[in-house]
DRENMI-813371 format. One record per residue: residue number from 1; residue in one letter; x, y, z of N, C-alpha, C in turn. Coordinates in pm, whole numbers. Example, Ala and Ser with C-alpha at 12.3 -4.5 7.8 and 13.67 -1.06 7.14 Angstrom:
REM DRENMI-813371
<kegu 1; 'a'; <1319; -569; 780>; <1230; -450; 780>; <1320; -330; 780>>
<kegu 2; 's'; <1285; -225; 708>; <1367; -106; 714>; <1290; 3; 787>>
END
This chain:
REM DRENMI-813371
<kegu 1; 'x'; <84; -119; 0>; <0; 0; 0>; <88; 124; 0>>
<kegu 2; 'x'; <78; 247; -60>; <132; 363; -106>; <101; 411; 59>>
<kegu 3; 'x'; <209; 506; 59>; <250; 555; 193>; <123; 679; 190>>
<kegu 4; 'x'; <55; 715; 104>; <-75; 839; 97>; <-158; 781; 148>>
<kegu 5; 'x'; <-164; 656; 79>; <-302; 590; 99>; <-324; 524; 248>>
<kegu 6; 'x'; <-171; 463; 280>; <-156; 451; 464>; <-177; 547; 566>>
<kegu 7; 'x'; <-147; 668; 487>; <-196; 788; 579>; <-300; 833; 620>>
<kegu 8; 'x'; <-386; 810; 533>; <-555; 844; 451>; <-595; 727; 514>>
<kegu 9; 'x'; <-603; 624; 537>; <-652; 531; 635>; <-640; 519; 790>>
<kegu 10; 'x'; <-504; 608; 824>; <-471; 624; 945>; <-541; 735; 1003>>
<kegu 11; 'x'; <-605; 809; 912>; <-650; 940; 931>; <-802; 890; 951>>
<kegu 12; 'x'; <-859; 792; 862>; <-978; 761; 887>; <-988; 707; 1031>>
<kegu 13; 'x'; <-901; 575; 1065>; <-910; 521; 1178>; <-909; 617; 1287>>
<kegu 14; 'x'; <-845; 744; 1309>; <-800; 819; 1382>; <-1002; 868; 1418>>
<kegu 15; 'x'; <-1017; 957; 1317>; <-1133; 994; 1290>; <-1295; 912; 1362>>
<kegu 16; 'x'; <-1242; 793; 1305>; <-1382; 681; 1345>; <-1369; 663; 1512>>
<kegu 17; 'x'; <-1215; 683; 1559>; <-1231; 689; 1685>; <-1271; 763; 1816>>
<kegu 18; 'x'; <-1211; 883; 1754>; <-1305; 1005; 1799>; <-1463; 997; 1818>>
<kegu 19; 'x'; <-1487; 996; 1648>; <-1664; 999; 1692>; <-1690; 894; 1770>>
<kegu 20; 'x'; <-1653; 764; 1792>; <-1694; 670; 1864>; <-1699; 743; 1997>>
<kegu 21; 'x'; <-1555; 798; 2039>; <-1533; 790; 2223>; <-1617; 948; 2214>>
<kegu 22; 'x'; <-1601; 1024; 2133>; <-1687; 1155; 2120>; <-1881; 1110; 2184>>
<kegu 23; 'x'; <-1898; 1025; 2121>; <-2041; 989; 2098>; <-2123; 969; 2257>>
<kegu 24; 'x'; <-1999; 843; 2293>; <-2010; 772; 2359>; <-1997; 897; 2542>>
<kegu 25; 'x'; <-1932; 950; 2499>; <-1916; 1061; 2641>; <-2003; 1197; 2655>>
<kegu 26; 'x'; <-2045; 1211; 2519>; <-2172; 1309; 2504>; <-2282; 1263; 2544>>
<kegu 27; 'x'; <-2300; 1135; 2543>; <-2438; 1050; 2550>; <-2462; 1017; 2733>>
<kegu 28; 'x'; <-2319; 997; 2776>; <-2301; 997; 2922>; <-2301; 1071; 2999>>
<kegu 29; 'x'; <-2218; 1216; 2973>; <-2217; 1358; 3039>; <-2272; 1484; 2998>>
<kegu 30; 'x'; <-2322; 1479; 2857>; <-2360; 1595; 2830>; <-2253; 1626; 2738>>
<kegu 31; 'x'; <-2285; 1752; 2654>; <-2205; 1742; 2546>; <-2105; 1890; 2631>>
<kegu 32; 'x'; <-2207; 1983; 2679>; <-2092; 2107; 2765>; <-2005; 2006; 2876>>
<kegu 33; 'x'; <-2033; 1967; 2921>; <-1883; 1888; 2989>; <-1794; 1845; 2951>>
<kegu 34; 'x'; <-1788; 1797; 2865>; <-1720; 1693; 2826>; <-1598; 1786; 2716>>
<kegu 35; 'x'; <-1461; 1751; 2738>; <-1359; 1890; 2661>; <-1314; 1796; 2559>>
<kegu 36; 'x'; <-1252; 1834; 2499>; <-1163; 1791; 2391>; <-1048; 1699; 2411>>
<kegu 37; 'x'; <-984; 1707; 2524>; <-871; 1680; 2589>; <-964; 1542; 2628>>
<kegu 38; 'x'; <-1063; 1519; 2686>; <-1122; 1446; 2721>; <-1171; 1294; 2601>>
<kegu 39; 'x'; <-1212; 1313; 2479>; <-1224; 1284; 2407>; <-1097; 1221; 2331>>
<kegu 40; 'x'; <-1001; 1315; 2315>; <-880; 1232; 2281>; <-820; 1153; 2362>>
<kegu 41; 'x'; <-839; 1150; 2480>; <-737; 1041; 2569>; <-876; 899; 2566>>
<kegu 42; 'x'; <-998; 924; 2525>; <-1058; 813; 2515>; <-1061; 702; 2423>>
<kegu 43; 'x'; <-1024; 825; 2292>; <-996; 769; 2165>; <-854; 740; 2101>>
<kegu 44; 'x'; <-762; 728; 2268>; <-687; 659; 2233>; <-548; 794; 2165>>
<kegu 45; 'x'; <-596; 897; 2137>; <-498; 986; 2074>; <-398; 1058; 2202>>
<kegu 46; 'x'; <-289; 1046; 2200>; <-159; 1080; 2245>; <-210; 1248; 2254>>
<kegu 47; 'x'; <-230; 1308; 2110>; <-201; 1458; 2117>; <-341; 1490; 2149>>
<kegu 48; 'x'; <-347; 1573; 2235>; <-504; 1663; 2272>; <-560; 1762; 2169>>
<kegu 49; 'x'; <-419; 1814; 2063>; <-549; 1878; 1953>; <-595; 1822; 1871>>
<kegu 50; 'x'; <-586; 1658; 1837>; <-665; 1558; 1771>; <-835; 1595; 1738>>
<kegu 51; 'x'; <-853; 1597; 1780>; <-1020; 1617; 1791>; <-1028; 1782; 1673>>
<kegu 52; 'x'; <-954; 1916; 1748>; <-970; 1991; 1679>; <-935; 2024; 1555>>
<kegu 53; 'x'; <-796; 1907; 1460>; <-746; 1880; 1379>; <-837; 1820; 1308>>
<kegu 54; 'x'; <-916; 1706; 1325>; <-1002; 1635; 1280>; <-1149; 1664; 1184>>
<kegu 55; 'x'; <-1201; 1758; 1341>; <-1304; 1789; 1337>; <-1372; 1988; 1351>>
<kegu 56; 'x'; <-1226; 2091; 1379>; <-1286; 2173; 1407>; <-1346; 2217; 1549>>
<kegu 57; 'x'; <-1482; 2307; 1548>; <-1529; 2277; 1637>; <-1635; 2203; 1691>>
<kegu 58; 'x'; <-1668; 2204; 1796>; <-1732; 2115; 1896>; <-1887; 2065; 1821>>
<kegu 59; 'x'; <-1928; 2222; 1772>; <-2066; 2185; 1696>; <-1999; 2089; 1530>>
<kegu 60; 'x'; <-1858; 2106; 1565>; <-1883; 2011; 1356>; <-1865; 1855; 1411>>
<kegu 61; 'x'; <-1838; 1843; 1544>; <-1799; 1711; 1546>; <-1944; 1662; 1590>>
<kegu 62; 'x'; <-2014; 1726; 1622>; <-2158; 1665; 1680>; <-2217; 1670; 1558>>
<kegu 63; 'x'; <-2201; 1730; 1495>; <-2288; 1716; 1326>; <-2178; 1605; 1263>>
<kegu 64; 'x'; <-2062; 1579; 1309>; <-2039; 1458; 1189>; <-2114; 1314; 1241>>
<kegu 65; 'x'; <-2126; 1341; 1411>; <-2222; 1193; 1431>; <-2298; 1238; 1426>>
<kegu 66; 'x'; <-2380; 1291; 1410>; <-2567; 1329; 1361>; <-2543; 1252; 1202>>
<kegu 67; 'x'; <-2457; 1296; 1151>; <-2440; 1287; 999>; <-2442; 1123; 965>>
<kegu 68; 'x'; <-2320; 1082; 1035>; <-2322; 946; 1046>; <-2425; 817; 1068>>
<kegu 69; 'x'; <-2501; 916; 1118>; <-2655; 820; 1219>; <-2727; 853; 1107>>
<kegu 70; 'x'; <-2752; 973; 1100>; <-2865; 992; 986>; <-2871; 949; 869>>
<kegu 71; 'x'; <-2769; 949; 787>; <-2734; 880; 658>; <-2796; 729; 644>>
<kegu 72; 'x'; <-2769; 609; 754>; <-2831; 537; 760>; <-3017; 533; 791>>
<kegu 73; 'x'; <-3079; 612; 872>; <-3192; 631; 886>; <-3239; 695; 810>>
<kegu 74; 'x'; <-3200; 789; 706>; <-3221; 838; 597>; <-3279; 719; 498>>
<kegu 75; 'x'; <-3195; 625; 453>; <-3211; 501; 405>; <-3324; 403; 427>>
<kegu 76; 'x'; <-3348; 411; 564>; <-3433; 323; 585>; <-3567; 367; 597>>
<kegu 77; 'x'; <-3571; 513; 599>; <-3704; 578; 575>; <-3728; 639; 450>>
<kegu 78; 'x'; <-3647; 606; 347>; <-3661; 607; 214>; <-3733; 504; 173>>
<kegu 79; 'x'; <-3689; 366; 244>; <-3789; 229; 196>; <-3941; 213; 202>>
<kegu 80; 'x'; <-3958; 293; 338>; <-4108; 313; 374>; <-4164; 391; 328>>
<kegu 81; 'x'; <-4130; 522; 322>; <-4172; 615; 202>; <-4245; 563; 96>>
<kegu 82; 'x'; <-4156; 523; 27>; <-4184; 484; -104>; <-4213; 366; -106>>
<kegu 83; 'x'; <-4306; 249; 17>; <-4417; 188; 29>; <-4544; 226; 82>>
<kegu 84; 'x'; <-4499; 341; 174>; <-4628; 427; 190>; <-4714; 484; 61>>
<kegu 85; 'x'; <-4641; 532; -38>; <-4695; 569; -166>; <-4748; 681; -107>>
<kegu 86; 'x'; <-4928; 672; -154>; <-5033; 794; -135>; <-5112; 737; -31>>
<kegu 87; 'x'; <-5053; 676; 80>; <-5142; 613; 178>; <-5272; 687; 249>>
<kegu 88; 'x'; <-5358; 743; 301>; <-5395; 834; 364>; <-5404; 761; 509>>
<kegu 89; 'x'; <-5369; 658; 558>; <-5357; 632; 711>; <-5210; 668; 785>>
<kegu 90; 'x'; <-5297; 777; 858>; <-5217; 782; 946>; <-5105; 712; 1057>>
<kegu 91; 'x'; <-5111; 614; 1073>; <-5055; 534; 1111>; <-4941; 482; 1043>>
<kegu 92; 'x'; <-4995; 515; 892>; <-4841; 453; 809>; <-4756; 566; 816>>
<kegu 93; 'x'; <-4791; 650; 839>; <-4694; 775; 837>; <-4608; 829; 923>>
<kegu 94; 'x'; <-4699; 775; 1039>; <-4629; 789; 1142>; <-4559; 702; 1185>>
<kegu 95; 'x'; <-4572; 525; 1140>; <-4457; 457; 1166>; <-4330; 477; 1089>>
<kegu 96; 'x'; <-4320; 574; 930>; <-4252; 610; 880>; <-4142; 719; 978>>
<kegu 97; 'x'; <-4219; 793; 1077>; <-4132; 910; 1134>; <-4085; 825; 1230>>
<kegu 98; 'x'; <-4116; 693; 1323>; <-4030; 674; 1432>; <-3945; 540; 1401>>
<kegu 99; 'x'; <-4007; 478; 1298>; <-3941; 314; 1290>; <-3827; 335; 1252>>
<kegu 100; 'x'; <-3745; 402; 1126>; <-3620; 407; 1159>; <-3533; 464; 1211>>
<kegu 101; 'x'; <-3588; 553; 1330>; <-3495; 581; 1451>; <-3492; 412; 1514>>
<kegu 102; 'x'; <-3598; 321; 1565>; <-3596; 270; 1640>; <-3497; 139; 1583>>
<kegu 103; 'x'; <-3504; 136; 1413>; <-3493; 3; 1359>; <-3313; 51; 1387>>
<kegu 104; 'x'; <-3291; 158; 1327>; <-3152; 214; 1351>; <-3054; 98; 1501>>
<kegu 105; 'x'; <-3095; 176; 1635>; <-3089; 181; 1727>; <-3086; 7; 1736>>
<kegu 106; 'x'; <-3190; -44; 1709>; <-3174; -194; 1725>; <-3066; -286; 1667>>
<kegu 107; 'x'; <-3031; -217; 1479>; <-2895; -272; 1482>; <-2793; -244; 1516>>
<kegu 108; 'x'; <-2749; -111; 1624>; <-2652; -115; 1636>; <-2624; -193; 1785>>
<kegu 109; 'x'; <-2734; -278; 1846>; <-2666; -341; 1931>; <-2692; -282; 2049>>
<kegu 110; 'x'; <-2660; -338; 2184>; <-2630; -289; 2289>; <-2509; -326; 2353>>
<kegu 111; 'x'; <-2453; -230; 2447>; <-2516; -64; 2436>; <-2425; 2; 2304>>
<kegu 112; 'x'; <-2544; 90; 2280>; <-2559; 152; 2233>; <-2548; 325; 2266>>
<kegu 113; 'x'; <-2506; 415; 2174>; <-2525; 529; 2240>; <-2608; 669; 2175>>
<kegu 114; 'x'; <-2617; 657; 2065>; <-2687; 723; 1958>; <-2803; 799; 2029>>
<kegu 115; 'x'; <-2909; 760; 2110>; <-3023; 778; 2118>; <-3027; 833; 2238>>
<kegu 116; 'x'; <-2930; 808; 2325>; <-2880; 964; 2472>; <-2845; 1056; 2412>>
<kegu 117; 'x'; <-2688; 1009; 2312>; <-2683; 1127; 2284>; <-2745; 1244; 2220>>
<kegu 118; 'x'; <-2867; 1190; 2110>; <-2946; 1299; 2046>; <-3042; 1329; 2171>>
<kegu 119; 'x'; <-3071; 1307; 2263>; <-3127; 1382; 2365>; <-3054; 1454; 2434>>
<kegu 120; 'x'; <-2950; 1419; 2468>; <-2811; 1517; 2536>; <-2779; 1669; 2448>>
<kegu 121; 'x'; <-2794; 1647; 2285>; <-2765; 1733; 2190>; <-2947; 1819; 2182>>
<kegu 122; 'x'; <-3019; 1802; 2222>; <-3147; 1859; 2185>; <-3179; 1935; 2294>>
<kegu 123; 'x'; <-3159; 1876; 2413>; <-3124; 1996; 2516>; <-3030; 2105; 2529>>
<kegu 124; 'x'; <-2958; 2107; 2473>; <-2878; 2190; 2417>; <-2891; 2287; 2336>>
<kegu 125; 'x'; <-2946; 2431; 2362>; <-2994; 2496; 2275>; <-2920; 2592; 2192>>
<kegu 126; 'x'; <-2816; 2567; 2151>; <-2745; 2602; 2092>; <-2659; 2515; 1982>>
<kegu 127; 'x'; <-2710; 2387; 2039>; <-2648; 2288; 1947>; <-2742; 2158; 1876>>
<kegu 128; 'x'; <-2909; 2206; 1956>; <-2980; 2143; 1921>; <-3025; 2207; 1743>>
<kegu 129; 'x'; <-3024; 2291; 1680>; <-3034; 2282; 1570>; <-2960; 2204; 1486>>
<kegu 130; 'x'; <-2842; 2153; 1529>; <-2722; 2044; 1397>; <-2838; 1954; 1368>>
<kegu 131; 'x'; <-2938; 1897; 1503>; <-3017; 1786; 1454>; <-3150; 1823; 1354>>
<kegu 132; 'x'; <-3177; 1949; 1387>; <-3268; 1971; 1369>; <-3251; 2061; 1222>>
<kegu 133; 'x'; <-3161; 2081; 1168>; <-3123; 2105; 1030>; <-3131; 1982; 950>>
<kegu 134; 'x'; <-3049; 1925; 1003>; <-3016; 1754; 946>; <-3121; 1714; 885>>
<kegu 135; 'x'; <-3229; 1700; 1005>; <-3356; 1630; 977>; <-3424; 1696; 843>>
<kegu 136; 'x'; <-3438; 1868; 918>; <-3509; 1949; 765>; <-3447; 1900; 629>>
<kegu 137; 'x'; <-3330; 1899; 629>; <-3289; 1856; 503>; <-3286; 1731; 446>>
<kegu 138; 'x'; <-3383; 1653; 488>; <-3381; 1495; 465>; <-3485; 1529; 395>>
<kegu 139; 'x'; <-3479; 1464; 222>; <-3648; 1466; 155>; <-3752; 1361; 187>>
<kegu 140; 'x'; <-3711; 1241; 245>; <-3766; 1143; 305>; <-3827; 1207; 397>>
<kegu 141; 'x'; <-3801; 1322; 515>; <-3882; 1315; 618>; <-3995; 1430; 628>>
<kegu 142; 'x'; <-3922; 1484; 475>; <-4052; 1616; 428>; <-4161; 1528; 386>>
<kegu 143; 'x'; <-4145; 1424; 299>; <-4262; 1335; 242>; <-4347; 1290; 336>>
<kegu 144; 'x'; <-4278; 1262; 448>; <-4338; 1219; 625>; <-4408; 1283; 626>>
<kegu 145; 'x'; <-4406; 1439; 659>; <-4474; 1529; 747>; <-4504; 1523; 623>>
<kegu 146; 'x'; <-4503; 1544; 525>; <-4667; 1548; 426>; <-4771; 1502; 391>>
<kegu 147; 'x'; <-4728; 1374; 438>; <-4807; 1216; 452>; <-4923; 1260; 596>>
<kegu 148; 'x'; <-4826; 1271; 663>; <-4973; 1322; 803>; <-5037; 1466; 788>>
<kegu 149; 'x'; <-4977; 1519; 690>; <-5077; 1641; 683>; <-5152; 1591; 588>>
<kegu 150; 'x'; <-5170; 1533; 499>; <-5281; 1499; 439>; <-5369; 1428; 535>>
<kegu 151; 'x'; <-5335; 1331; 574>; <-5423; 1243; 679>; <-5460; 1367; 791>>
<kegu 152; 'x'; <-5485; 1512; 783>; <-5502; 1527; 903>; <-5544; 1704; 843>>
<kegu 153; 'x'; <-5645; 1673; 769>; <-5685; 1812; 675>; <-5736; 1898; 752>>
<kegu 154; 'x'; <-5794; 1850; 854>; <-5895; 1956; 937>; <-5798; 2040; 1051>>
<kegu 155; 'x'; <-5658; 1949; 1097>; <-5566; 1994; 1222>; <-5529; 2145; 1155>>
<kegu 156; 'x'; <-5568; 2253; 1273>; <-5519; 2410; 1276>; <-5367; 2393; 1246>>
<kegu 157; 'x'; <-5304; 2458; 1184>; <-5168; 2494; 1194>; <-5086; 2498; 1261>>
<kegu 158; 'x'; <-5110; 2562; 1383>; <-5058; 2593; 1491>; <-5100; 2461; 1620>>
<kegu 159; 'x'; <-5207; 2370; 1615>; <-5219; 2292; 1669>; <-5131; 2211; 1621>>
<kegu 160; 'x'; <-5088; 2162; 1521>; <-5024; 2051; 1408>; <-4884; 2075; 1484>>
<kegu 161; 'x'; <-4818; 2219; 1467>; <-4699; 2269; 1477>; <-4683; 2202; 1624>>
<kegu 162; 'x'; <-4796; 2246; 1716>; <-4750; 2194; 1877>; <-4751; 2027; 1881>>
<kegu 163; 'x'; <-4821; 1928; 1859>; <-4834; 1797; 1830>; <-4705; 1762; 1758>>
<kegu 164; 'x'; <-4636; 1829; 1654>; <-4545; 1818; 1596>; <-4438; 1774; 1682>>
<kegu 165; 'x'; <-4391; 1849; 1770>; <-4299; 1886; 1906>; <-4349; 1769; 2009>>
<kegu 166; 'x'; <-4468; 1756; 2045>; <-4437; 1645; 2138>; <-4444; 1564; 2100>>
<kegu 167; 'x'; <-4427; 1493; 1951>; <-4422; 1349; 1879>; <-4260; 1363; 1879>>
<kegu 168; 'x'; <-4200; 1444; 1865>; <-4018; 1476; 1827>; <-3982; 1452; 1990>>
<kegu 169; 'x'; <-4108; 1493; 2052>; <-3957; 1495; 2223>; <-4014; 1352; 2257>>
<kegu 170; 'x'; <-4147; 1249; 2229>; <-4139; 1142; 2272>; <-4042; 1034; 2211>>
<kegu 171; 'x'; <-3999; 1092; 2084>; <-3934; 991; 1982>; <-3808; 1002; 2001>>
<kegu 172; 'x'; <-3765; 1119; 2112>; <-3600; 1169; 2116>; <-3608; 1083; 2265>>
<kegu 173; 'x'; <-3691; 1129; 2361>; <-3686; 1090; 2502>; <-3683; 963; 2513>>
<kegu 174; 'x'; <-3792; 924; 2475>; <-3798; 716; 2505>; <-3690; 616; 2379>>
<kegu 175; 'x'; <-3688; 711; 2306>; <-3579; 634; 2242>; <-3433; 585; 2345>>
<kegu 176; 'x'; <-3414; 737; 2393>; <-3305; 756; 2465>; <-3309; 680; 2637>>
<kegu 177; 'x'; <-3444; 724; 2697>; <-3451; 629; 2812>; <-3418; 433; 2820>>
<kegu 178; 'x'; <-3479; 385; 2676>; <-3475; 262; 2642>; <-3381; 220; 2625>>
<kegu 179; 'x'; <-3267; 315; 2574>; <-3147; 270; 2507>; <-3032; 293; 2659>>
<kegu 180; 'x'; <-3121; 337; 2717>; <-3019; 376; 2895>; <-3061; 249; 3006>>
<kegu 181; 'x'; <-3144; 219; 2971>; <-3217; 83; 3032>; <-3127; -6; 2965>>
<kegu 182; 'x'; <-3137; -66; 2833>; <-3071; -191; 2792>; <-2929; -165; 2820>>
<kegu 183; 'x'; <-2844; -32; 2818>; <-2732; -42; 2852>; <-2718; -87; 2999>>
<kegu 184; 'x'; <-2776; -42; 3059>; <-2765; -74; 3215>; <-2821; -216; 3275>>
<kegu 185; 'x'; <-2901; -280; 3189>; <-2958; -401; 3172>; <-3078; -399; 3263>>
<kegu 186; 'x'; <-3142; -313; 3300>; <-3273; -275; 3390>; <-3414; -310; 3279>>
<kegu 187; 'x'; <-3485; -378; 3321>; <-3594; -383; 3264>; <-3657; -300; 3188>>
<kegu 188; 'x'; <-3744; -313; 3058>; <-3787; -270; 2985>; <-3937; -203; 2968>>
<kegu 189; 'x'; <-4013; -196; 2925>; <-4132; -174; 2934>; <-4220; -303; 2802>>
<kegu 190; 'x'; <-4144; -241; 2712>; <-4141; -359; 2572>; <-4042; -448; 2530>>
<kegu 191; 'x'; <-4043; -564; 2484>; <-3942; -690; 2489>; <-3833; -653; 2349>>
<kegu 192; 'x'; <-3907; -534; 2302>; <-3810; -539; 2172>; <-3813; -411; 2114>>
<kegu 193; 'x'; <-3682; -306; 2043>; <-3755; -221; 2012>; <-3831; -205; 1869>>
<kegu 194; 'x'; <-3849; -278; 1803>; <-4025; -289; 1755>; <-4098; -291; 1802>>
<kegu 195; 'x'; <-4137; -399; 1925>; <-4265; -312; 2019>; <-4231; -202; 2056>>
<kegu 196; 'x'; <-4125; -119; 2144>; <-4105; -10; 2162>; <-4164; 87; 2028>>
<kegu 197; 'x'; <-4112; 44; 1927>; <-4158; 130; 1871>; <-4335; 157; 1839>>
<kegu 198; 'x'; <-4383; 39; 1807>; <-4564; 24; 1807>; <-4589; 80; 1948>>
<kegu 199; 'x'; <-4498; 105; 2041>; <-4580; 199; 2156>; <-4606; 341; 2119>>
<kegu 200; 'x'; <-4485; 363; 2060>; <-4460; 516; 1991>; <-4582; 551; 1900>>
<kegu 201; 'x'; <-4564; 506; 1871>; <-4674; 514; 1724>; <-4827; 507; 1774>>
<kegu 202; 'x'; <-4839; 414; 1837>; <-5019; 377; 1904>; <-4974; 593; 1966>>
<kegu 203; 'x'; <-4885; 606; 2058>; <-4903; 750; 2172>; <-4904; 837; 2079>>
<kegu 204; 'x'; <-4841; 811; 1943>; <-4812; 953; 1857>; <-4957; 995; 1779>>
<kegu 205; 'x'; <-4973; 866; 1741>; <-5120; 849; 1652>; <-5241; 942; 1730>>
<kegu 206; 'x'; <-5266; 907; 1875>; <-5337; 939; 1978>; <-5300; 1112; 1963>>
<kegu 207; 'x'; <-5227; 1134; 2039>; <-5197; 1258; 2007>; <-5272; 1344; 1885>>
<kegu 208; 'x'; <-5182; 1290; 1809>; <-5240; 1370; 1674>; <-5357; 1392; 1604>>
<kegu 209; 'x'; <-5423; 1294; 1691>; <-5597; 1268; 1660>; <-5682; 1302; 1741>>
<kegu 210; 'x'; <-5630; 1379; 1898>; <-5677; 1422; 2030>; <-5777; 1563; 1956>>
END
C-alpha cells in the first residue's frame, strides 16, 4: 500500500475513533462537559489537539455523528416512504417518522449510544439545531410530514406545529430512556424495540388525533 493511501486510512481510523469515544461521552455527560482533551485520551490519541485537527469545532464534530446516524436512517425511511406511496392512514406515516430511529438503534446493538446522545444534543440549545437542520434537510422526512398532513386536513396549523414537538420529544426521550435501560440491563417496558416502537406510534397516533 502507497504511503498516501496509509496515511488516509490512518487518518480515517484516527477519525472513526473520535466519533466513537466523542459519541459515547456526550451521551453519558452531556455534550458542555465533556472537553476535547477528554475525548482524545478516550480515543486513544496521544495529542489533545486531535479532535480539533479532525473535526474543528465542537458543533462540527456533533454534526459529523448526527451525519453518520442519519445517513443510515435516511435510508431506511426512504424504503417506507416509497411503500407508503399515497397512503392516507395515518398510522403509516407515522410509523414512517419513528421506525427508523428505532430500527436504527436496534442494529446497532447494545449498548448503544446514539439515542442519549441525540437527547443530550437537543437539550442543548445552541447545538440542538445540527439535529434539527439535518432532519429538515432529509427529503424522506418532508414526504413524512406530508403524509400526516394529508391524513389530518382539518388539524389548525398551529395545533399541528405543537403535536409536531411532542411526537419529536417522545421519539427523542424514550428512544433515549430505552437505550439507557438496555445499557444498564434494567428492565424494559417492551421486549423489543419494535414493540417499543408500536408503543410510539399507538401514543403519537393518539396525540395527533386528540
Amino acid at each position: 500500500m502507497a504511503g498516501g493511501a496509509v496515511r488516509t486510512e490512518r487518518a480515517q481510523a484516527t477519525r472513526d475513533a473520535i466519533l466513537a469515544a466523542a459519541e459515547r461521552l456526550f451521551a453519558e455527560h452531556g455534550v458542555i462537559t465533556v472537553s476535547n482533551r477528554q475525548i482524545s485520551e478516550a480515543a486513544g490519541q496521544g495529542n489533545n489537539a486531535a479532535v480539533g485537527y479532525h473535526f474543528g469545532t465542537k458543533a462540527d464534530l456533533v454534526r459529523a455523528i448526527v451525519h453518520k446516524h442519519s445517513a443510515e436512517m435516511e435510508r431506511l425511511r426512504e424504503a417506507m416512504v416509497a411503500e407508503a406511496a399515497d397512503s392516507i392512514d395515518l398510522r403509516v406515516w407515522v410509523a414512517c417518522l419513528v421506525r427508523p430511529a428505532t430500527q436504527h438503534l436496534a442494529e446497532l446493538g447494545s449498548p448503544s449510544w446514539y439515542g442519549r446522545f441525540a437527547a443530550q444534543v437537543m437539550a442543548d440549545p445552541e447545538l440542538r439545531t445540527v439535529i434539527v437542520d439535518e432532519a429538515l434537510s432529509s427529503p424522506s422526512l418532508q414526504a413524512v410530514l406530508d403524509g400526516i398532513n394529508r391524513c389530518l386536513p382539518e388539524l389548525p396549523a398551529p395545533i399541528r406545529a405543537e403535536r409536531d414537538d411532542m411526537a419529536r420529544h417522545l421519539i427523542v426521550q424514550m428512544t433515549a430512556e430505552r437505550e439507557r435501560a438496555l445499557a444498564e440491563n434494567r428492565p424494559t417496558p417492551r421486549s423489543s424495540w419494535h414493540d417499543a416502537a408500536t408503543g410510539l406510534i399507538d401514543a403519537i397516533v393518539g396525540i395527533m388525533r386528540a
